[in-house]
N, CA, C and O atoms as a CHARMM CRD file, in Angstrom:
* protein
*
  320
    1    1 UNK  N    -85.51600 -23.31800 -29.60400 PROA 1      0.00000
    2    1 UNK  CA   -84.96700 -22.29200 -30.45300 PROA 1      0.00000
    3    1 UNK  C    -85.70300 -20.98800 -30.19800 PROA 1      0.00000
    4    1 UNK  O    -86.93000 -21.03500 -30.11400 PROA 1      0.00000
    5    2 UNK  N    -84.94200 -19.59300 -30.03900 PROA 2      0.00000
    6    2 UNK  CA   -85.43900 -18.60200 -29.46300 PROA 2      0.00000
    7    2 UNK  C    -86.24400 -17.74200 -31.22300 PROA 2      0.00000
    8    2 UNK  O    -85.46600 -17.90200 -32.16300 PROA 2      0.00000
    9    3 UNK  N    -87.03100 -17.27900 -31.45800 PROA 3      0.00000
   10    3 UNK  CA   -87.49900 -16.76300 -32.56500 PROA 3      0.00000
   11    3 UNK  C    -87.30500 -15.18600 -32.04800 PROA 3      0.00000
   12    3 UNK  O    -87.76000 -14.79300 -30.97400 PROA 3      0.00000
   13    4 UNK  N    -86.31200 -14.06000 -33.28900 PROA 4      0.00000
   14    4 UNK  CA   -86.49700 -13.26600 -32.85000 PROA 4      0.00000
   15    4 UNK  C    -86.98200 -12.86300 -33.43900 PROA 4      0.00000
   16    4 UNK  O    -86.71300 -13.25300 -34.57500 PROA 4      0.00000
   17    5 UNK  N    -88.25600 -11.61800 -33.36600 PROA 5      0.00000
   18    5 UNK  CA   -88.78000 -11.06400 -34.27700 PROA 5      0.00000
   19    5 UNK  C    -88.52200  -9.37600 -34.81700 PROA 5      0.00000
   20    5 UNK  O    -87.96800  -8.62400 -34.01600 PROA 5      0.00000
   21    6 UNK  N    -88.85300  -8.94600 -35.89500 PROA 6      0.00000
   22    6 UNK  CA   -88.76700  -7.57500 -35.85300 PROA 6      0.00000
   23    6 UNK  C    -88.78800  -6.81500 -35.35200 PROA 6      0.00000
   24    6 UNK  O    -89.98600  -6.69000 -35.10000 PROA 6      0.00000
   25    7 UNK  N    -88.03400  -5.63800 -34.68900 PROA 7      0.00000
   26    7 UNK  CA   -88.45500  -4.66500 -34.02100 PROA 7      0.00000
   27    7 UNK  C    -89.13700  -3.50700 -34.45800 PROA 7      0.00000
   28    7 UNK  O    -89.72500  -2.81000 -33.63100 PROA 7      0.00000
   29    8 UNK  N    -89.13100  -3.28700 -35.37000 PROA 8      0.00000
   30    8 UNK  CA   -89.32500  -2.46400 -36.47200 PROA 8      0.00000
   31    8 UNK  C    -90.97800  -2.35400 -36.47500 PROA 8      0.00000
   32    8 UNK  O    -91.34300  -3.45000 -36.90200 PROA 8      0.00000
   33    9 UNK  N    -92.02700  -1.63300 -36.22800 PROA 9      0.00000
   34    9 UNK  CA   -93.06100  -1.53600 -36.43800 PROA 9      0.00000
   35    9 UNK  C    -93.77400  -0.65300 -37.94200 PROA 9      0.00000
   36    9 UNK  O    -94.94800  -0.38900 -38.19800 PROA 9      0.00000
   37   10 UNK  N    -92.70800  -0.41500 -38.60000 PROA 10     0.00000
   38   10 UNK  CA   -93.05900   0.09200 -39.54500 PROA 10     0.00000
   39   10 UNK  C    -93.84800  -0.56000 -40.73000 PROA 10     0.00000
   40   10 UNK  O    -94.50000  -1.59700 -40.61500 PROA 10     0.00000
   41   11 UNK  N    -93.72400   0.10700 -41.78500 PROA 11     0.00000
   42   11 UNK  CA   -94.96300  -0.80200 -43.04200 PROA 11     0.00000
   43   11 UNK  C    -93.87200  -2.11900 -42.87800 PROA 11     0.00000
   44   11 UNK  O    -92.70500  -2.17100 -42.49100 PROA 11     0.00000
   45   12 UNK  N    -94.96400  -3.29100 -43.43000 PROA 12     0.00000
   46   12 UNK  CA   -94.29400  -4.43700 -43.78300 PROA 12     0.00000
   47   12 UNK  C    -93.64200  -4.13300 -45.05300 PROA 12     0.00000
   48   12 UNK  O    -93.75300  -3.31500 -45.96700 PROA 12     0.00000
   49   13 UNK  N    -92.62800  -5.52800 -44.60400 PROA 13     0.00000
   50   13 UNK  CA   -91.63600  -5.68600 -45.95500 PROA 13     0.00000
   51   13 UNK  C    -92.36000  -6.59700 -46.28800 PROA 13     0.00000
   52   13 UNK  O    -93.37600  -7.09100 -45.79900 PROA 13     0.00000
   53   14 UNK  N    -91.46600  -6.89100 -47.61000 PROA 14     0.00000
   54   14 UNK  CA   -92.30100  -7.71200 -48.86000 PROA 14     0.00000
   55   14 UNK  C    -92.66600  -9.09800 -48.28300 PROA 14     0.00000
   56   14 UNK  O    -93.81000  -9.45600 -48.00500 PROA 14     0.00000
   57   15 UNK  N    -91.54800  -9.82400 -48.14100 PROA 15     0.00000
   58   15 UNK  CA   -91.87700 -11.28000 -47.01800 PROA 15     0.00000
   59   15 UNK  C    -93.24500 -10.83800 -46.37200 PROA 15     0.00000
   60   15 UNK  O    -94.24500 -11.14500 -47.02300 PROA 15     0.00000
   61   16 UNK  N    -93.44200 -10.14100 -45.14900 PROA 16     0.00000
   62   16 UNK  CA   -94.10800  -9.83300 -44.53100 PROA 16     0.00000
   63   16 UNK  C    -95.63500  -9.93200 -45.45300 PROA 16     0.00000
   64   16 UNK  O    -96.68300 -10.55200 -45.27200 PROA 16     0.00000
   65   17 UNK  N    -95.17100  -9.03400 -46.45500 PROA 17     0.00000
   66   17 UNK  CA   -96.57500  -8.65300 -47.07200 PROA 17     0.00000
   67   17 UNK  C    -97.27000 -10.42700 -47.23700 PROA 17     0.00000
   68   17 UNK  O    -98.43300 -10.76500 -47.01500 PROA 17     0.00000
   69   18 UNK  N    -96.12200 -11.30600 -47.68400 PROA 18     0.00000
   70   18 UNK  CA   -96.44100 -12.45900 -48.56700 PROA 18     0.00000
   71   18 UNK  C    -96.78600 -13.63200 -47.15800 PROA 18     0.00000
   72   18 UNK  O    -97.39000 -14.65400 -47.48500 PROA 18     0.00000
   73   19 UNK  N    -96.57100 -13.54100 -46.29800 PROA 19     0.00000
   74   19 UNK  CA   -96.94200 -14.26900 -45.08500 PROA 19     0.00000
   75   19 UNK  C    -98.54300 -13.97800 -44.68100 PROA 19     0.00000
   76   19 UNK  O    -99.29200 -14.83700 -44.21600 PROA 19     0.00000
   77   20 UNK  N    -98.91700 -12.55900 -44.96200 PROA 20     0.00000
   78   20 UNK  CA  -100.00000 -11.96500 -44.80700 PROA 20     0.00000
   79   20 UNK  C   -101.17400 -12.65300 -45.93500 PROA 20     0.00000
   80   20 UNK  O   -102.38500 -12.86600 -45.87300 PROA 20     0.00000
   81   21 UNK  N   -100.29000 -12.82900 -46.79800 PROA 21     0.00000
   82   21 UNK  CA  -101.38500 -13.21200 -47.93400 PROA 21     0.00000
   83   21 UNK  C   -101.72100 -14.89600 -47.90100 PROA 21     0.00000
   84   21 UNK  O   -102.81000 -15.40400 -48.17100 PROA 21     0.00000
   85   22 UNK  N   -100.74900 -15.45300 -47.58200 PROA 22     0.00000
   86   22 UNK  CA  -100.75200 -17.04500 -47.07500 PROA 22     0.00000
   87   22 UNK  C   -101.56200 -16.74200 -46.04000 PROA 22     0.00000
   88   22 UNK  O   -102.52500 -16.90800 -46.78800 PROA 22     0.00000
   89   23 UNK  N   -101.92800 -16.53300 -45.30000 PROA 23     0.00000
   90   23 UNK  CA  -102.77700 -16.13300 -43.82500 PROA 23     0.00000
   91   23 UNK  C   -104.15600 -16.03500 -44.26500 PROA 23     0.00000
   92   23 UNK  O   -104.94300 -16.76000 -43.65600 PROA 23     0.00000
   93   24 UNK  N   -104.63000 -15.29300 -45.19900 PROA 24     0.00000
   94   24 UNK  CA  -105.76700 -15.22400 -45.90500 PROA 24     0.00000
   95   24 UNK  C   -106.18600 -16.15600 -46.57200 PROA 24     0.00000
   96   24 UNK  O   -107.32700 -16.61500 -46.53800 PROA 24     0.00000
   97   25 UNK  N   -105.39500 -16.46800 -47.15700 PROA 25     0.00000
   98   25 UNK  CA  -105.75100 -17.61000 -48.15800 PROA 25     0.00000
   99   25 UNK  C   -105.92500 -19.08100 -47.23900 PROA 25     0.00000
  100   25 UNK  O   -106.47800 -20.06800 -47.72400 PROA 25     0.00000
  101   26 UNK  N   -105.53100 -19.06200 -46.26100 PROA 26     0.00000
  102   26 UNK  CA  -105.84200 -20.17000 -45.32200 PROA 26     0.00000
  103   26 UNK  C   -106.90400 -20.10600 -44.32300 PROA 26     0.00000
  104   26 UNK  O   -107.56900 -20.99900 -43.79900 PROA 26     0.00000
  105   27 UNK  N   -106.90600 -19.02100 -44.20400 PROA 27     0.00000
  106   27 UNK  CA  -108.34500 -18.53200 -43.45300 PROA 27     0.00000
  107   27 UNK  C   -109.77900 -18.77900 -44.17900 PROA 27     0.00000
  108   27 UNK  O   -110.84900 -19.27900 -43.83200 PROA 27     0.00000
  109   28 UNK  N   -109.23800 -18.14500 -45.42400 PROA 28     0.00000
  110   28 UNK  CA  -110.92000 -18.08200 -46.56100 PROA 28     0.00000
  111   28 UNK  C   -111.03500 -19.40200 -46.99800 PROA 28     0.00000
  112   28 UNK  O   -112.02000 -19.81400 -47.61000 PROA 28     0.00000
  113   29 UNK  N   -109.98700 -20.13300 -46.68400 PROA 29     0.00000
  114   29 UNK  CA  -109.91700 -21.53900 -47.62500 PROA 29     0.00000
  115   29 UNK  C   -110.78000 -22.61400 -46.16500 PROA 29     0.00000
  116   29 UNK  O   -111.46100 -23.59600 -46.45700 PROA 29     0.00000
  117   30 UNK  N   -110.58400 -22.21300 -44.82300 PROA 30     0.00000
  118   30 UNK  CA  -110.96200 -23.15500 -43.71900 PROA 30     0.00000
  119   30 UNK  C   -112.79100 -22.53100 -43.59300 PROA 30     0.00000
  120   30 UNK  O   -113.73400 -23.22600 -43.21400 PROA 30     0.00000
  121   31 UNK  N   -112.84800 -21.41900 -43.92500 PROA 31     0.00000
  122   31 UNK  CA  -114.26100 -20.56500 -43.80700 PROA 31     0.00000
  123   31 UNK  C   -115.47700 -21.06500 -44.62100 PROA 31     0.00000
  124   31 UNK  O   -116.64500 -21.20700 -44.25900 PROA 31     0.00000
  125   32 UNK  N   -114.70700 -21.36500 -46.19100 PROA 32     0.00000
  126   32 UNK  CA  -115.39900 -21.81400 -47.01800 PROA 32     0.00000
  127   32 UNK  C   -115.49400 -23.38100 -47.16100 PROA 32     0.00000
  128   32 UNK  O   -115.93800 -23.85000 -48.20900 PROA 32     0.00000
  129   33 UNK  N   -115.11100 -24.15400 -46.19100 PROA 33     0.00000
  130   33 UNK  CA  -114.82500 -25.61600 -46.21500 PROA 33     0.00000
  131   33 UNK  C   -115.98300 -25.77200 -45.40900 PROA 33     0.00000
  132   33 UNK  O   -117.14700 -25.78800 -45.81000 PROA 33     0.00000
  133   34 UNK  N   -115.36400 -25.94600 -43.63100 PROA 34     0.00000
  134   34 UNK  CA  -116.39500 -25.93900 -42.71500 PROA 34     0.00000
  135   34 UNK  C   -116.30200 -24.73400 -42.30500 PROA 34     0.00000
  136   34 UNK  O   -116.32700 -24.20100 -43.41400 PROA 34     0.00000
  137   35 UNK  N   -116.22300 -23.96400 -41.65600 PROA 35     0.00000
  138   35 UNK  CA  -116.27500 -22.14000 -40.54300 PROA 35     0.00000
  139   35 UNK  C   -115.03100 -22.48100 -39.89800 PROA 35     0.00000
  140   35 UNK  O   -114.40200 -23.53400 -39.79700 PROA 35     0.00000
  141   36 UNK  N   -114.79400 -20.95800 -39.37000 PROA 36     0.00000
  142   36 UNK  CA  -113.43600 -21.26600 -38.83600 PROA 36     0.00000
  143   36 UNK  C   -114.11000 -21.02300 -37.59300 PROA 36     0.00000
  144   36 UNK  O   -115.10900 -20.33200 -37.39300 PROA 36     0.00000
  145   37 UNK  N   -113.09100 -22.00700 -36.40600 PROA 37     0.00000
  146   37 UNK  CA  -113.32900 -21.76900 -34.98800 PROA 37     0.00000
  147   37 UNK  C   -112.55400 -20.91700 -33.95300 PROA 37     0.00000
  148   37 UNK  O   -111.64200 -20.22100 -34.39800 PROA 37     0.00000
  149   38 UNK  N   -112.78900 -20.89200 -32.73600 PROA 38     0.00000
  150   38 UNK  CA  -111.61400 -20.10700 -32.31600 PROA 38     0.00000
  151   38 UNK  C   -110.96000 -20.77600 -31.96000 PROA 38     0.00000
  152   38 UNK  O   -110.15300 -20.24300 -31.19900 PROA 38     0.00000
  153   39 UNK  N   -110.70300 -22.63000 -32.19800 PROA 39     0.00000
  154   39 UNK  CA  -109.34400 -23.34700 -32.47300 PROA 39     0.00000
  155   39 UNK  C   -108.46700 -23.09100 -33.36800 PROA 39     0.00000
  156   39 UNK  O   -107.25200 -23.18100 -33.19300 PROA 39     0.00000
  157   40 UNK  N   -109.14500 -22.67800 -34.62000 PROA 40     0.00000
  158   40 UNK  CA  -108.94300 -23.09100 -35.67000 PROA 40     0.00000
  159   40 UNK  C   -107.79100 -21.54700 -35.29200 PROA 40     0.00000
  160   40 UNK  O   -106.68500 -21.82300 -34.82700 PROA 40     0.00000
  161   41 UNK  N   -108.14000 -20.01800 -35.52300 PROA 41     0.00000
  162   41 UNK  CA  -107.81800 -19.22700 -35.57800 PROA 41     0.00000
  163   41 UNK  C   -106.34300 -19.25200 -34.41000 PROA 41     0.00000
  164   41 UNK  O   -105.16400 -19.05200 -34.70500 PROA 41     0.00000
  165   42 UNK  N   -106.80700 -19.49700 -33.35300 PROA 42     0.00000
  166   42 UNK  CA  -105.77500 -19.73000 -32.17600 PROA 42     0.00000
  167   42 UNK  C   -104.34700 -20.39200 -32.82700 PROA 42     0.00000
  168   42 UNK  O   -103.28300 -19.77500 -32.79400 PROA 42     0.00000
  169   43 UNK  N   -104.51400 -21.91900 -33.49700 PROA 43     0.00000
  170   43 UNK  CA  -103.60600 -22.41600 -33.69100 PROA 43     0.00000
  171   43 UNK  C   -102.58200 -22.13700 -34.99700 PROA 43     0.00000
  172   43 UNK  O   -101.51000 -22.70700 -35.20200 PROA 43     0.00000
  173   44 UNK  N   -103.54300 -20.55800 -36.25000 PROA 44     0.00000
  174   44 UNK  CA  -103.12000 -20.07900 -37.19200 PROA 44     0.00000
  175   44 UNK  C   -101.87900 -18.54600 -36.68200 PROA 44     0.00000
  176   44 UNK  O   -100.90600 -18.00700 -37.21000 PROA 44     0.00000
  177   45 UNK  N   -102.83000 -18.32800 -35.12600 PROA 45     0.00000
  178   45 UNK  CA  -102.21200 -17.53400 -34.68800 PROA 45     0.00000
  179   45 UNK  C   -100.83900 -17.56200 -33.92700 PROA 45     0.00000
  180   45 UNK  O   -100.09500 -16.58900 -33.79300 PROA 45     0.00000
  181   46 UNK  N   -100.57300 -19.09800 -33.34800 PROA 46     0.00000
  182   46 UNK  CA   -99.90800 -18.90900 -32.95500 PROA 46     0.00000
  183   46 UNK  C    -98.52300 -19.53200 -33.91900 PROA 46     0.00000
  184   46 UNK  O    -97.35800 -19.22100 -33.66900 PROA 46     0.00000
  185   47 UNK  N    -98.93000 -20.43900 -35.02100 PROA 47     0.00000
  186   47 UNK  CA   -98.27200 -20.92700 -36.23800 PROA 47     0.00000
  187   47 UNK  C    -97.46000 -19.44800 -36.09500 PROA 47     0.00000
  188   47 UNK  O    -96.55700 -19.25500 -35.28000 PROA 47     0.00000
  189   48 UNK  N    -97.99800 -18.38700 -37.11100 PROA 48     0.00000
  190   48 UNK  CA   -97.36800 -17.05500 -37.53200 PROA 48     0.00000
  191   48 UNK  C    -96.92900 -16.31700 -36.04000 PROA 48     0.00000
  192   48 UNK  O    -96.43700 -15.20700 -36.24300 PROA 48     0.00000
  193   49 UNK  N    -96.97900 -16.58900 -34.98800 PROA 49     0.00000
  194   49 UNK  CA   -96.13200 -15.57200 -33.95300 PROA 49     0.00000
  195   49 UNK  C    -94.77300 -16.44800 -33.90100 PROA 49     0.00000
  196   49 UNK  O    -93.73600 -15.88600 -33.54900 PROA 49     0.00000
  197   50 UNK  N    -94.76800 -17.59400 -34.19200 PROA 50     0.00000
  198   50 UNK  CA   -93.66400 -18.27900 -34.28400 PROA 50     0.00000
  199   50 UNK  C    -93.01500 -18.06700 -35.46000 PROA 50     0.00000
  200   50 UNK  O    -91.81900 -18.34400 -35.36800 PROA 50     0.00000
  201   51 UNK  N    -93.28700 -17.75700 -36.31900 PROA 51     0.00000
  202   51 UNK  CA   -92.24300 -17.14900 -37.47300 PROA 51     0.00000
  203   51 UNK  C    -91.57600 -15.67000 -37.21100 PROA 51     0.00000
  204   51 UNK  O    -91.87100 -14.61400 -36.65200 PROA 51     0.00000
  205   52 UNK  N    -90.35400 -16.31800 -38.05700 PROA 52     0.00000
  206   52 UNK  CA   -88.99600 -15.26400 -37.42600 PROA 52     0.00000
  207   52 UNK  C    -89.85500 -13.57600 -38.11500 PROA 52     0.00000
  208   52 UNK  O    -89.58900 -12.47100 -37.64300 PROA 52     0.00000
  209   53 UNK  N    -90.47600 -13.72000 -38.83000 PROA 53     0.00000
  210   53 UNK  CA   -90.95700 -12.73500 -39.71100 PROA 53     0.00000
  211   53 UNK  C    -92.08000 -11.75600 -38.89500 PROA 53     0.00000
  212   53 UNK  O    -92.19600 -10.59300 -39.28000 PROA 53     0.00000
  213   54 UNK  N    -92.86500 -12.21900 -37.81600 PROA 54     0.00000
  214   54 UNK  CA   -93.43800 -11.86400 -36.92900 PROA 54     0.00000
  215   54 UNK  C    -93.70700 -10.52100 -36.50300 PROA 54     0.00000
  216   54 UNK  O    -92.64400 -10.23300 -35.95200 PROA 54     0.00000
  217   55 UNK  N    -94.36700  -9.62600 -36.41700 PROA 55     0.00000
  218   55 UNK  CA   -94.01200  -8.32400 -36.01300 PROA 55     0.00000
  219   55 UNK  C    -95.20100  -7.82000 -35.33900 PROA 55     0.00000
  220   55 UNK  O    -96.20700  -8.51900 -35.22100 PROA 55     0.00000
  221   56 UNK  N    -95.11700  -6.57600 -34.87400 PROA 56     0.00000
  222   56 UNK  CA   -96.50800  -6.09700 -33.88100 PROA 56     0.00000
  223   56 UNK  C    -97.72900  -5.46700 -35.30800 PROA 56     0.00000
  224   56 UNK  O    -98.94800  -5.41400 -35.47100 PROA 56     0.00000
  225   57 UNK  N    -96.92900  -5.22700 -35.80700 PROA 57     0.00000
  226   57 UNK  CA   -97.83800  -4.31900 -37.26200 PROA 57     0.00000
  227   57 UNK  C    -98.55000  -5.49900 -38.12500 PROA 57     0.00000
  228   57 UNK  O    -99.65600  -5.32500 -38.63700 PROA 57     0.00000
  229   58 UNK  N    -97.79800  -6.76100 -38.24900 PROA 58     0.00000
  230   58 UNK  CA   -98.56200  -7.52300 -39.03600 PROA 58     0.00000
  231   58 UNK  C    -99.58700  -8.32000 -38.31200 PROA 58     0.00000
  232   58 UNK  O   -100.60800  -8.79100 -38.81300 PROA 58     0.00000
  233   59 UNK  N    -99.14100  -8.43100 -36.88900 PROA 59     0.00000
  234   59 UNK  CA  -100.33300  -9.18900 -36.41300 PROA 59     0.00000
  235   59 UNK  C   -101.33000  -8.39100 -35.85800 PROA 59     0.00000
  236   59 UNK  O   -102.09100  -8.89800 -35.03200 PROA 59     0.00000
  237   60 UNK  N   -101.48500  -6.84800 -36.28300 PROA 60     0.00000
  238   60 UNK  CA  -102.76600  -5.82000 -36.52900 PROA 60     0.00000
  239   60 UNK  C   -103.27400  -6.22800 -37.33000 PROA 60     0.00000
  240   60 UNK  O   -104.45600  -6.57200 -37.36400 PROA 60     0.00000
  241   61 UNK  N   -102.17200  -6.30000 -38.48500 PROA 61     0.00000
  242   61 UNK  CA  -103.02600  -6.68000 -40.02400 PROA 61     0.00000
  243   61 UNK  C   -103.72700  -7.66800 -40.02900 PROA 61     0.00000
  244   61 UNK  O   -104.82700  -7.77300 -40.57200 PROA 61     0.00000
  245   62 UNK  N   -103.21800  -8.37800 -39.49600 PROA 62     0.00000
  246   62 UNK  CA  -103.70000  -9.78800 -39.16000 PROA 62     0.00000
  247   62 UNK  C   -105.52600 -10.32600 -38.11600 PROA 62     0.00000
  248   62 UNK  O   -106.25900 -11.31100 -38.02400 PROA 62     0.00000
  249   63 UNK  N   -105.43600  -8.75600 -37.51000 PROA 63     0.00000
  250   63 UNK  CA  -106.68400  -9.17800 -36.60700 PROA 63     0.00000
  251   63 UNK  C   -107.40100  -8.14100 -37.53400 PROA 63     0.00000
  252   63 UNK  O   -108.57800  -8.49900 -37.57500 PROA 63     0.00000
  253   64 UNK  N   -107.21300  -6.91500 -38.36800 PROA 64     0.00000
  254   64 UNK  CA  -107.43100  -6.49400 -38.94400 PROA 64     0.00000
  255   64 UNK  C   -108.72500  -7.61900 -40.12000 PROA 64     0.00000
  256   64 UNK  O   -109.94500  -7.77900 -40.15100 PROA 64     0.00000
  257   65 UNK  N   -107.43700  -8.18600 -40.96900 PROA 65     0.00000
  258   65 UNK  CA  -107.81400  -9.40100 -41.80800 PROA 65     0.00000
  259   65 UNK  C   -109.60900  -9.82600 -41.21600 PROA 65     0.00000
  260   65 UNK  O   -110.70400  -9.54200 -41.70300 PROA 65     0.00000
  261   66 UNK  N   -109.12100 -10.79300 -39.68900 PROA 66     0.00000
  262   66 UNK  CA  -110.11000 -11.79400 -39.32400 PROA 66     0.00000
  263   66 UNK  C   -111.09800 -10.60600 -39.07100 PROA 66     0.00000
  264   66 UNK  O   -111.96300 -10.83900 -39.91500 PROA 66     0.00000
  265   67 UNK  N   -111.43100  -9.62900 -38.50400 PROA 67     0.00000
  266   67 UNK  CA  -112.42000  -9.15100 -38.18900 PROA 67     0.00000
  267   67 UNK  C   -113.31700  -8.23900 -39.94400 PROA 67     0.00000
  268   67 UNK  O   -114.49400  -7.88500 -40.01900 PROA 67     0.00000
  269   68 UNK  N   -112.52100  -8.14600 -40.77100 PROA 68     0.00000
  270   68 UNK  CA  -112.91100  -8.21700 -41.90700 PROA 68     0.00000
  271   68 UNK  C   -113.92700  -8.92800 -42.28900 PROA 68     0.00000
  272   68 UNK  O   -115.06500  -8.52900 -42.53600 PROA 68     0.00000
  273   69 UNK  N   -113.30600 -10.50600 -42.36000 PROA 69     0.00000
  274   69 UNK  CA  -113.60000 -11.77000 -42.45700 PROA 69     0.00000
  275   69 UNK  C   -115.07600 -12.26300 -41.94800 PROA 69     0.00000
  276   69 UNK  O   -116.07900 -12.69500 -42.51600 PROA 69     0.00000
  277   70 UNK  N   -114.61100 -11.91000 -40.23400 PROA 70     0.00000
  278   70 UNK  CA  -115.47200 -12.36500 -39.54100 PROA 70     0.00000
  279   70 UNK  C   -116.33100 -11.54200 -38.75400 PROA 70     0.00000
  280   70 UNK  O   -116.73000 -12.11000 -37.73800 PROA 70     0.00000
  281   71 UNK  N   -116.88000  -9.96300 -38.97700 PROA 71     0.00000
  282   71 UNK  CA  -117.94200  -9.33300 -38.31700 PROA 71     0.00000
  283   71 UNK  C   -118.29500  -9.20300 -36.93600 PROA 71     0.00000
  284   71 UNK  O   -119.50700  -9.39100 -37.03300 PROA 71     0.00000
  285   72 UNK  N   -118.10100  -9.03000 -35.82300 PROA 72     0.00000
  286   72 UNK  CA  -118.66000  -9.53500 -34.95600 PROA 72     0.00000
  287   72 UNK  C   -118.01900 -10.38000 -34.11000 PROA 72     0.00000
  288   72 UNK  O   -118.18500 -10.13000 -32.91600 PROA 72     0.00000
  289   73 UNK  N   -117.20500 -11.48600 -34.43700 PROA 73     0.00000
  290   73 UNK  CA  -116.38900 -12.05100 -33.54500 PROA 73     0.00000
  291   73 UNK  C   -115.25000 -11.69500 -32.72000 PROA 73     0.00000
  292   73 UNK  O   -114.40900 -11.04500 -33.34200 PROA 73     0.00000
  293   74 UNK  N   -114.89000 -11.99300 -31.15200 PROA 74     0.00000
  294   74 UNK  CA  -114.02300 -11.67400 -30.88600 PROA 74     0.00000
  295   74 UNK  C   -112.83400 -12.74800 -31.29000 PROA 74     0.00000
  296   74 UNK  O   -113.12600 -13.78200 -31.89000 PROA 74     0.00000
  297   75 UNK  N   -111.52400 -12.44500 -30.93500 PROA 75     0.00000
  298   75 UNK  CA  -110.03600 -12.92900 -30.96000 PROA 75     0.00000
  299   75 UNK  C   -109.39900 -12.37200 -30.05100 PROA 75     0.00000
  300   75 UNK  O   -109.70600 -11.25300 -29.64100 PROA 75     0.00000
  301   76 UNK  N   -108.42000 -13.05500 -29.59300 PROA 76     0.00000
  302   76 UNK  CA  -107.33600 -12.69100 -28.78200 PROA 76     0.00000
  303   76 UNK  C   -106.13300 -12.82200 -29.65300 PROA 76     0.00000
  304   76 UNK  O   -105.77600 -13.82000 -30.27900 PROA 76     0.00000
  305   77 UNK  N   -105.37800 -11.26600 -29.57000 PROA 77     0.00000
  306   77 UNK  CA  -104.14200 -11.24100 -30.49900 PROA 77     0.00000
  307   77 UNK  C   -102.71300 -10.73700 -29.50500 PROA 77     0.00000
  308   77 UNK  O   -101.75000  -9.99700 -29.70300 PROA 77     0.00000
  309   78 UNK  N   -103.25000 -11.68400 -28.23600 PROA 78     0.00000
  310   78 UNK  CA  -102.17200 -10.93500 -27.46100 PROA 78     0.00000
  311   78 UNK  C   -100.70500 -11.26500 -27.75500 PROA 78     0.00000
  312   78 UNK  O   -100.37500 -12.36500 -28.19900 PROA 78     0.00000
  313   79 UNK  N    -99.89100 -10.34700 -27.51300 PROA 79     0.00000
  314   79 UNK  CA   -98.44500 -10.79600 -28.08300 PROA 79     0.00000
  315   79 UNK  C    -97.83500 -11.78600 -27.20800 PROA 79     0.00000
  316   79 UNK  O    -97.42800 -12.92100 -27.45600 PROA 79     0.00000
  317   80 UNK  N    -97.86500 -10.98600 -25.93100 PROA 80     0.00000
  318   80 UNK  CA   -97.27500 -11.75100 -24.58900 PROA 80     0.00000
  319   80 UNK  C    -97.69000 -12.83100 -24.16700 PROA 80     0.00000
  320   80 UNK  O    -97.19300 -13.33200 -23.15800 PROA 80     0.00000
């Protein structure tokens, strides 16, 4: 199944906003359990590029988020 995503780089819509916040809350929830790895992050990342909801702006927000989070660490947020 082909996922298309937004073209639209503008502010997120509300969905958007609420995918963003599930994202966090699964992040702070794996951080505060054991640490998150860069499995752990990889396989959150690529969960949400597979949703139809997907966009270039949220998965800023999104590396935005982890480097918040995580100080210092790198990620790969490549689209392609």
């Amino acid at each position: 199944m082909e996922v298309h995503h937004p073209s639209d780089d503008g502010p997120l819509s509300a969905e958007q906003v609420l995918l963003l916040e599930q994202f966090r809350h699964r992040v702070e929830a794996r951080i505060s359990s054991h640490g998150l790895t860069s499995d752990d992050v990889a396989a959150l990342v690529k969960e949400l590029r597979d949703h139809p909801q997907m966009s270039r702006q949220l998965m800023a927000e999104l590396a935005q988020e982890l480097q918040r989070l995580l100080p210092g660490q790198r990620f790969s947020f490549d689209w392609d």
